[in-house]
C-alpha positions in Angstrom: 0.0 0.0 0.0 2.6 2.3 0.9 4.9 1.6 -2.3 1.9 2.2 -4.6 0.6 5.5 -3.0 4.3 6.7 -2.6 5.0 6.4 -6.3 0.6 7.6 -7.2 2.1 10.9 -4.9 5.6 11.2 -6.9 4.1 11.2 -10.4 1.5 14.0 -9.1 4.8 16.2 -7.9 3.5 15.6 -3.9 6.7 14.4 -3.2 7.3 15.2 0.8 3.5 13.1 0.6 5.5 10.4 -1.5 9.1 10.5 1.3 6.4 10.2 3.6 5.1 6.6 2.1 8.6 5.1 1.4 9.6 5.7 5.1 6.5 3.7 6.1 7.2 1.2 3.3 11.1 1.0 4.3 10.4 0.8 7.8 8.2 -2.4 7.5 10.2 -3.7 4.7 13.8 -2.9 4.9 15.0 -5.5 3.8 13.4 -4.5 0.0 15.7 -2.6 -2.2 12.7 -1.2 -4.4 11.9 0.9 -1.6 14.9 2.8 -0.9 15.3 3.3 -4.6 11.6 4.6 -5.1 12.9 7.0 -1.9 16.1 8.0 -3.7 14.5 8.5 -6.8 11.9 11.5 -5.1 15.1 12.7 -3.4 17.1 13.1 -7.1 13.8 14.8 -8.0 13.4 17.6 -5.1 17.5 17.7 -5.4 18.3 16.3 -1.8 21.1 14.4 -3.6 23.1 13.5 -0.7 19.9 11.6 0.7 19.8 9.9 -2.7 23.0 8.8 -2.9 22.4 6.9 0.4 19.3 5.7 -0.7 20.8 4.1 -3.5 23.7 2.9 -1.6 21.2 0.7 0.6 19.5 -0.7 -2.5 22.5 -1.9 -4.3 23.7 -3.0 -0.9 20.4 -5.1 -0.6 20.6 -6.0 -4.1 24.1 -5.8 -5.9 23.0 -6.6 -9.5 20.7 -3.5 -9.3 21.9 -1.9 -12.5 19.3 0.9 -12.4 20.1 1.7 -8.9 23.9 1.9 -9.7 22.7 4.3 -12.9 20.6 6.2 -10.5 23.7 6.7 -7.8 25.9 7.8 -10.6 23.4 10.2 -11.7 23.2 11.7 -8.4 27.5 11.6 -7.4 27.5 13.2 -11.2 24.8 16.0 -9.1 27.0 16.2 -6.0 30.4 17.3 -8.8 31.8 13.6 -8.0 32.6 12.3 -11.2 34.8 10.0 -11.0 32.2 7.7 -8.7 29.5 8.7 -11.7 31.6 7.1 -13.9 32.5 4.4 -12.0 28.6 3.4 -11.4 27.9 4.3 -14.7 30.4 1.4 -16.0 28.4 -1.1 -13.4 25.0 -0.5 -14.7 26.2 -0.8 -18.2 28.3 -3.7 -17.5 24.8 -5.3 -15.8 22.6 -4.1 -19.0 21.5 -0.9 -18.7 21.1 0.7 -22.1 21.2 4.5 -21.0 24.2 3.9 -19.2 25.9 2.3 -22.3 24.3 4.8 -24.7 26.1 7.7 -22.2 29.6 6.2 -21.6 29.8 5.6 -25.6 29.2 9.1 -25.7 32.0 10.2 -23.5 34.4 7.4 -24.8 34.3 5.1 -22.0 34.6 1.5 -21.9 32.5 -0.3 -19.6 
């Protein structure tokens, strides 16, 4: 319940609503990794990268071959002016199939 009406609130912009939910969901479930990347993900969005990153720490933590949660990290360390980390989860999440992340580091002329 708290996962769907967390990511219902994100989509409609409500996102301290939408933190609100994934705490709930995280704190009955922490164990899952969906829910602290749903979290991260409405962090990234209001700009709390910091809170992000850490959010998407504890997913791939939970759940190594995340390679959406690695893109997402290296999004937000890309935010936070740390590049070198970017590229280095950039290069996990395309090594682990994630097309944007491939698509990017060809860009840039990195190997993965």
């Amino acid at each position: 319940m708290y996962a769907a009406r967390g990511a219902i609130y994100s989509q409609l912009g409500k996102y301290q609503h939408a933190i609100k939910d994934f705490d709930k969901f995280v704190e009955y479930e922490p164990n899952e990794a969906a829910g602290y990347g749903a979290r991260g993900s409405v962090y990234a969005d209001i700009g709390n990268y910091q809170q992000a990153t850490k959010d998407f720490s504890k997913a791939i933590e939970l759940k190594p071959n995340d390679a959406l949660a690695y893109f997402s990290r290296g999004h937000t360390y890309a935010k936070l002016g740390k590049h070198q980390e970017a590229i280095n989860d950039f290069k996990i999440a395309a090594r682990l199939g994630n097309k944007f992340a491939q698509d990017m580091l060809l860009k840039v002329g990195e190997q993965w």
